[in-house]
C-alpha positions in Angstrom: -4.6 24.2 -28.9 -1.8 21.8 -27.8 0.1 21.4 -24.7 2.9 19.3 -24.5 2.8 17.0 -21.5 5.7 14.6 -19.9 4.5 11.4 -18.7 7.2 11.8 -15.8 8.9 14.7 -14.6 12.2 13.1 -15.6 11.3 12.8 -19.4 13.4 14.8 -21.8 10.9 14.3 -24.5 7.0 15.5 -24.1 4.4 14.4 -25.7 1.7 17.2 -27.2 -1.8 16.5 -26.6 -5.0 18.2 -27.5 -6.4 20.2 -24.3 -9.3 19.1 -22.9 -12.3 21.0 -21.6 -14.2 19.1 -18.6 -17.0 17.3 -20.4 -14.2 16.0 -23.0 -12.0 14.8 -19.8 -15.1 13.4 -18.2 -16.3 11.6 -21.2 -12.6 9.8 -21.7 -12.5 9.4 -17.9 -15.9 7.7 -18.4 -15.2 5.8 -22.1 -12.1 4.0 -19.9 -14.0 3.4 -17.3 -16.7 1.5 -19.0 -14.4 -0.5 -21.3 -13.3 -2.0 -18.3 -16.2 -2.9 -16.8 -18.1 -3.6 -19.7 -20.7 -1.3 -19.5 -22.2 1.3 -21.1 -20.7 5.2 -21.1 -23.9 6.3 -20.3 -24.1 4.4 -17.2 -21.3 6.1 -15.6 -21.4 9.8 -14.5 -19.4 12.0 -12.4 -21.5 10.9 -9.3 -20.9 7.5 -9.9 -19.0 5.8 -7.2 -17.1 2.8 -8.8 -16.7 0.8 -5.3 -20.2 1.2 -4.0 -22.1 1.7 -7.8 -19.9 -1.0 -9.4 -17.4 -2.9 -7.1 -14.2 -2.0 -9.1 -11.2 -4.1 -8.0 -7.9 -3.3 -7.8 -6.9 -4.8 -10.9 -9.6 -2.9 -12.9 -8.9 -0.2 -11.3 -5.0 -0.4 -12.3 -6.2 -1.0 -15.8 -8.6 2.6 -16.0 -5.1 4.1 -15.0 -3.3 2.6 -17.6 -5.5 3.2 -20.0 -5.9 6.8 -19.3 -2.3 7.3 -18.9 -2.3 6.0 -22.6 -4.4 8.4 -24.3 -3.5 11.5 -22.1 0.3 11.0 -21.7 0.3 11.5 -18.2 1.3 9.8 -15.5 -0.8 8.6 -12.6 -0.5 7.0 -9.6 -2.4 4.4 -8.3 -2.5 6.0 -5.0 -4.6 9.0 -6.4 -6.9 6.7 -8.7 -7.9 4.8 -4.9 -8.4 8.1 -3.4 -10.3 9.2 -5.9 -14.1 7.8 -5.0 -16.1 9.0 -7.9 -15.3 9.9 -11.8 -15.9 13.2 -10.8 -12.7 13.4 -8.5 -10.8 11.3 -11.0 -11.6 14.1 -13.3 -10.8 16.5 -11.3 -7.0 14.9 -10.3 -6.4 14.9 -14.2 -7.0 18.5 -14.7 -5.1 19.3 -12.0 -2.7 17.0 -13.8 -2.5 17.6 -17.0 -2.3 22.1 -16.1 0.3 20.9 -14.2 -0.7 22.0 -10.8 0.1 18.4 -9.1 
């Protein structure tokens, strides 16, 4: 199943991408994560914090956005990756998200 997803509200062109169920979100939430930091995916879970567990900056912060943004075609703010304090509320922002509900 596909859903096609604008990366802004103002794009007249959507791109389709494959639905994912939670452990596929959380395991591309956590596969970005860990390229960043260097680490291994199974280091990182949906507990983890990434301030007080791994003292993610702001920069590699910006980057798990981008990078995200890139394979799920959707847009994020940076706002909502900051108030987001563990992968398990990042993942829960991009379902939101990507059903379209924020």
């Amino acid at each position: 199943m596909d859903v096609r997803t604008p990366m802004d509200p103002g794009d007249a062109e959507a791109a389709v991408v494959p639905v994912l169920d939670r452990a596929a979100l959380s395991r591309t939430v956590r596969t970005a994560v860990s390229d960043v930091l260097g680490t291994e995916v199974d280091d990182i879970s949906e507990t983890t914090d990434l301030g007080n567990d791994f003292g993610i900056d702001s920069l590699e912060l910006m980057d798990v956005g981008a990078r995200l943004e890139n394979v799920l075609r959707v847009k994020i703010q940076i706002s909502d990756l900051v108030e987001a304090r563990t992968v398990g509320d990042a993942v829960d922002l991009l379902e939101r998200r990507l059903a379209g509900a924020v």
